[in-house]
PAKOL-165727 format. One record per residue (C-alpha): residue number from 1; residue in one letter; x, y, z. Coordinates in steps of 0.25 Angstrom, whole numbers, plus 2048, in hexadecimal, padded with zeros to 3 digits. Last residue first. Layout:
BEGIN
{pt NUM; "A"; {X; Y; Z}}
...
END
This chain:
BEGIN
{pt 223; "X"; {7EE; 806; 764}}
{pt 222; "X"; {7F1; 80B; 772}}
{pt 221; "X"; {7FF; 810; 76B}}
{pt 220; "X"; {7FB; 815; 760}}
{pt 219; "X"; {7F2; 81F; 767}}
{pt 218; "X"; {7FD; 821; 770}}
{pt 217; "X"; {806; 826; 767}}
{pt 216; "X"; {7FA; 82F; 760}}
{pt 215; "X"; {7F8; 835; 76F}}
{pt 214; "X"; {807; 837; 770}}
{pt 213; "X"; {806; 83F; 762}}
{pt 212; "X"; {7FB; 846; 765}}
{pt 211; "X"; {802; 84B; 772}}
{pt 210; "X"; {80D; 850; 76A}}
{pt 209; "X"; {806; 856; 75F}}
{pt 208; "X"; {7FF; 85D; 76A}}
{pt 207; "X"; {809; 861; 771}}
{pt 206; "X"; {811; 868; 765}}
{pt 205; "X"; {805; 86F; 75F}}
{pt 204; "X"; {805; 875; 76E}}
{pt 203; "X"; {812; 878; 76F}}
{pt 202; "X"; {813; 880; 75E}}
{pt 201; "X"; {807; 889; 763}}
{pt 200; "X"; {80F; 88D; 770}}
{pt 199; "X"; {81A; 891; 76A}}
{pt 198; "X"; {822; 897; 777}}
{pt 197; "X"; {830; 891; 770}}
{pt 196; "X"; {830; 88A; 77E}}
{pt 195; "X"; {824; 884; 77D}}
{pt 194; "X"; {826; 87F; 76F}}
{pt 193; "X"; {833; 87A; 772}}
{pt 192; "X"; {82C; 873; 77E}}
{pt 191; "X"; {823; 86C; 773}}
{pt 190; "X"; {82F; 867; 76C}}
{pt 189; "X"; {835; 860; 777}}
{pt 188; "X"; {828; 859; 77A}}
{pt 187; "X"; {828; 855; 76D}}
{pt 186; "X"; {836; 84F; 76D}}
{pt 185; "X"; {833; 848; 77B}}
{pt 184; "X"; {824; 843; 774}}
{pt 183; "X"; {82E; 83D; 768}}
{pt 182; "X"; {838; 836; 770}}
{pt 181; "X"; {82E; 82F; 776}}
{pt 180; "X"; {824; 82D; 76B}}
{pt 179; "X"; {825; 81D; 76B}}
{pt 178; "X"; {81F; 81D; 77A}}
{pt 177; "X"; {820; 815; 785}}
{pt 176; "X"; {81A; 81B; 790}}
{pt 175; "X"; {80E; 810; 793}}
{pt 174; "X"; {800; 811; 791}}
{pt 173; "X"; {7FF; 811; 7A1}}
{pt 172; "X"; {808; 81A; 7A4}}
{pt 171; "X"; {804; 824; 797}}
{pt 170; "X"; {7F6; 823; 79C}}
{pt 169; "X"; {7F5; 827; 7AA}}
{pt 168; "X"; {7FF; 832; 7A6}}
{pt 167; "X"; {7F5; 837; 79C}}
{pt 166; "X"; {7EA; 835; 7A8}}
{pt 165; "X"; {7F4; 83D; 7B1}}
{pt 164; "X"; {7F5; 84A; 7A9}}
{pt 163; "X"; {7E6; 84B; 7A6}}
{pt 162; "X"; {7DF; 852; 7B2}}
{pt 161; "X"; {7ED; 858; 7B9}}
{pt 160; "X"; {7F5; 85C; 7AF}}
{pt 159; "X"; {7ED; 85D; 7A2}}
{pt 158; "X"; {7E1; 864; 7A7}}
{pt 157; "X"; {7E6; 86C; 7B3}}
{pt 156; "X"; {7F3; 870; 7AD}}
{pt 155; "X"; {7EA; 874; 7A0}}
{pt 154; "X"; {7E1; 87B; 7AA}}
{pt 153; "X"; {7EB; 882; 7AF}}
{pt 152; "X"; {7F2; 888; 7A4}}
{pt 151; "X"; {801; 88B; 7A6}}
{pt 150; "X"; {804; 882; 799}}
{pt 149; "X"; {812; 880; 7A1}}
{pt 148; "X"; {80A; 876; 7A8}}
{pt 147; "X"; {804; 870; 79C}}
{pt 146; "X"; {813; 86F; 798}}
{pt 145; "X"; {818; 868; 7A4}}
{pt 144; "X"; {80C; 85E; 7A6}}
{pt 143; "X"; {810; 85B; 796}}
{pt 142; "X"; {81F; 859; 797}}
{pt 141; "X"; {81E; 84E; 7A4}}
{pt 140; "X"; {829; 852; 7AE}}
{pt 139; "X"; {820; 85B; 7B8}}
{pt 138; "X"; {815; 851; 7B7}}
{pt 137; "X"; {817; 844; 7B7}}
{pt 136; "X"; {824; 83D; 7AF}}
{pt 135; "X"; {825; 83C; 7A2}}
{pt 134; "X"; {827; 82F; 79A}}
{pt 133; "X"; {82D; 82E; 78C}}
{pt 132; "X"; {82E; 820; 787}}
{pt 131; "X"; {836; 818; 77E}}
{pt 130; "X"; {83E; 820; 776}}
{pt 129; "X"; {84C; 81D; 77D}}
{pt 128; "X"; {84E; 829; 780}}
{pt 127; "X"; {841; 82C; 787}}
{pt 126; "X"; {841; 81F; 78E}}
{pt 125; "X"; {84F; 822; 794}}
{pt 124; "X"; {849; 832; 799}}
{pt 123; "X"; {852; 83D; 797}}
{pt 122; "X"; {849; 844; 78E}}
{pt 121; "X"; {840; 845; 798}}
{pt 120; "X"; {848; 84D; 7A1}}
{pt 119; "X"; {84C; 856; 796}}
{pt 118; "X"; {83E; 85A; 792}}
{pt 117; "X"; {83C; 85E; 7A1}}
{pt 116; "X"; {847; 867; 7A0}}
{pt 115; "X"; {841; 86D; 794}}
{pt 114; "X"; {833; 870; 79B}}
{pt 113; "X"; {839; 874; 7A7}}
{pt 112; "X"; {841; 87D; 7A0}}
{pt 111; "X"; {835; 881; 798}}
{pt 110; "X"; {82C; 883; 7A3}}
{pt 109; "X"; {836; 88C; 7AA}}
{pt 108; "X"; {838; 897; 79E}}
{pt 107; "X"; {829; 897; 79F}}
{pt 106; "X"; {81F; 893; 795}}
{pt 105; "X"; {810; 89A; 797}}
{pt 104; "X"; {80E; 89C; 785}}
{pt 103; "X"; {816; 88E; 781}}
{pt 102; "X"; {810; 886; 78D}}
{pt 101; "X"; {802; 88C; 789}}
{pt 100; "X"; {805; 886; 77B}}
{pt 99; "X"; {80A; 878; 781}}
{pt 98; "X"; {7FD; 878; 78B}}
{pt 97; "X"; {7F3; 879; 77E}}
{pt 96; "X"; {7FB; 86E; 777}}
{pt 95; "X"; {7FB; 866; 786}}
{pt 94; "X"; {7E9; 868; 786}}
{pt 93; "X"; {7E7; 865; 776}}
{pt 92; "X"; {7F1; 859; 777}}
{pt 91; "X"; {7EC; 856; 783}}
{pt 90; "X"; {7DE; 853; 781}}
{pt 89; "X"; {7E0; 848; 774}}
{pt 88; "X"; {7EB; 842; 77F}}
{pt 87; "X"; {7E0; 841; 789}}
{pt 86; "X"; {7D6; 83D; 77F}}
{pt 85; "X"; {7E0; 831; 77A}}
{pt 84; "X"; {7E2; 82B; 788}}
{pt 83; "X"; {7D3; 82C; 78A}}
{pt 82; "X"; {7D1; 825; 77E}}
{pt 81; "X"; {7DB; 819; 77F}}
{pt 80; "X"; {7D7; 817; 78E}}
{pt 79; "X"; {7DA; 817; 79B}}
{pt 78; "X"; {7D0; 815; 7A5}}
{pt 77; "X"; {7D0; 81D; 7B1}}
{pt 76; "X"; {7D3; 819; 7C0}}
{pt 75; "X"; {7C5; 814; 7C6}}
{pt 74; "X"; {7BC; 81D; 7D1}}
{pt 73; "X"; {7B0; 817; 7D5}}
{pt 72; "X"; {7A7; 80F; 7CF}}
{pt 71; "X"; {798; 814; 7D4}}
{pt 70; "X"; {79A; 81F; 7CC}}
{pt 69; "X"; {7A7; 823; 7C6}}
{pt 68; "X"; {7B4; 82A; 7C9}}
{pt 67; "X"; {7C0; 82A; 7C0}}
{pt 66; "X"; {7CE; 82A; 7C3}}
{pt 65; "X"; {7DA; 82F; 7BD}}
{pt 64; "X"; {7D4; 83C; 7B5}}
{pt 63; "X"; {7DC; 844; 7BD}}
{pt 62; "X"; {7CE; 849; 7C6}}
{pt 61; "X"; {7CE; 83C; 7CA}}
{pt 60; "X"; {7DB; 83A; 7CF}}
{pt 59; "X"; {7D8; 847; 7D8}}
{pt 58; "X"; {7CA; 83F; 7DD}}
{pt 57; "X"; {7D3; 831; 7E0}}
{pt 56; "X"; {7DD; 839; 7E7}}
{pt 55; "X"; {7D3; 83F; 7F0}}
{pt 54; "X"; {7CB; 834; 7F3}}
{pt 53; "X"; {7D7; 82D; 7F6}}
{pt 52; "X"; {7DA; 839; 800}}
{pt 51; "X"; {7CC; 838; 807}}
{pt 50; "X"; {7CD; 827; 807}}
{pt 49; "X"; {7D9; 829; 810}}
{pt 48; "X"; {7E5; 823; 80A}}
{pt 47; "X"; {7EE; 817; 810}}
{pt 46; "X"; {7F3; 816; 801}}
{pt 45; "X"; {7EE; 808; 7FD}}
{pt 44; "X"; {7E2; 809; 806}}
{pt 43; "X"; {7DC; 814; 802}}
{pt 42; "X"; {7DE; 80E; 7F4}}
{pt 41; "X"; {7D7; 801; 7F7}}
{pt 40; "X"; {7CA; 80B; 7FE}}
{pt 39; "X"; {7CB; 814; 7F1}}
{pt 38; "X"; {7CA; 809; 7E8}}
{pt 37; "X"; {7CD; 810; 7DA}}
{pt 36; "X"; {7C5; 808; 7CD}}
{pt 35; "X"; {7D2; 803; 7C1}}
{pt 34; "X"; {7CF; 809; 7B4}}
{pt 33; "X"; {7DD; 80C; 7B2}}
{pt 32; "X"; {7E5; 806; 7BC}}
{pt 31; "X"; {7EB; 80A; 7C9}}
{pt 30; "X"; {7FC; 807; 7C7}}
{pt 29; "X"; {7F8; 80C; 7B9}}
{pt 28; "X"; {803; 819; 7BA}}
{pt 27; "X"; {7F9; 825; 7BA}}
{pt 26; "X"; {7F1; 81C; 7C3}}
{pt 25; "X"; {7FC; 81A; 7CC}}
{pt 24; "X"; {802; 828; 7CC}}
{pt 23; "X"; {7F3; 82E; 7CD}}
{pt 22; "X"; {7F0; 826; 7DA}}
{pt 21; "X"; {7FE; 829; 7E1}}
{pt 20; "X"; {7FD; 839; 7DD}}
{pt 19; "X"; {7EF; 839; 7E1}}
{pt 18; "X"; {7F1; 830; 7EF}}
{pt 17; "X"; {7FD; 83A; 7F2}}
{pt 16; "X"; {7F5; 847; 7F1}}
{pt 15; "X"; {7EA; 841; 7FA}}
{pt 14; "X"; {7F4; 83D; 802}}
{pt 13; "X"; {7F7; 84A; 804}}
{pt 12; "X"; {7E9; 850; 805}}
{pt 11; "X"; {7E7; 845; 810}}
{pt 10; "X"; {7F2; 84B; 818}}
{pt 9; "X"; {800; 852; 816}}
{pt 8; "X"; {809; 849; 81C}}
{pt 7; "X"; {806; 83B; 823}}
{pt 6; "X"; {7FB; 837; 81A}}
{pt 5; "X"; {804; 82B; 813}}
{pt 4; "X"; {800; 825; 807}}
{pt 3; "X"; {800; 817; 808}}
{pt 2; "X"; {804; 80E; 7FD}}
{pt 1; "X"; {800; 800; 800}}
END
């Protein structure tokens, strides 16, 4: 049993912890697509109190991670080709939109880190070798770095917070391994030149051929 302890900071603490722990094993499959939440077998699991799970579970929720109907309860979501497929069809309009705002709001700052970020990546075995090309969460993953640099609140909101973690979702479960490694590092690289340059028109067309692209791969991919 994992047990979260309540020792510091309280129940909206381990609130926090039971999200963050919840979300990380259905982001990663470790809870199954499709498979119904116990909240009694879960309170247990973590030492939790069934007010904090609640809390979790209602966060989770809101991501898009759980859904909640009548007389069944709460059940992780399905995946599916076509919700995979409208996700990437609402990114592409939403991140091309975030790449021209980026290029109009950019700061001297966001393209360092932008750049340095870039760098990280490139140094990546799986990268090199073609294989894969896997982002870590948040901070170092390109996209949540340039939506944030979009300075646009409801575009953070949107694609951070309510979407961000059922892409994830899928990419681990569907597997990293991807024939356009090398291609999606070359095009990230481009659309920060657009950024950069300030062309904001150029970034957005970028981003979208980009995302078409991987939704085209993944297409092929599941067929």
């Amino acid at each position: 049993m994992q047990e979260l302890s309540q020792a510091q900071g309280g129940e909206s603490s381990l609130a926090d912890r039971l999200f963050v722990t919840l979300r990380g094993e259905i982001v990663e499959g470790r809870i199954a697509a499709g498979s119904k939440i116990s909240e009694p077998e879960l309170a247990r699991r973590y030492g939790a109190s069934r007010g904090s799970l609640r809390e979790a579970l209602m966060r989770l929720e809101s991501l898009g991670l759980l859904e909640r109907r009548v007389n069944v309860g709460a059940r992780v979501v399905t995946l599916s080709e076509r919700g995979l497929l409208e996700l990437y069809e609402v990114r592409e309009a939403l991140e091309g939109m975030a790449c021209r705002l980026a290029a109009a709001e950019r700061t001297t700052e966001d393209l360092v880190d932008l750049r340095h970020m870039l760098a990280r990546h490139e140094q990546q075995e799986e990268l090199q070798a073609g294989t894969a090309y896997f982002q870590p969460e948040g901070d170092f993953d390109f996209h949540f770095r340039i939506v944030h640099a979009s300075r646009n609140d409801l575009l953070v909101d949107t694609l951070c917070n309510r979407l961000y973690y059922r892409v994830r979702m899928y990419r681990y479960q569907l597997g990293m391994a991807s024939p356009r490694a090398r291609s999606a590092f070359r095009e990230h690289s481009h659309i920060i030149e657009a950024i950069e340059g300030g062309d904001g028109e150029l970034a957005e067309i970028l981003m979208r051929r980009h995302i078409r692209a991987s939704r085209q791969n993944i297409e092929h991919k599941l067929r």
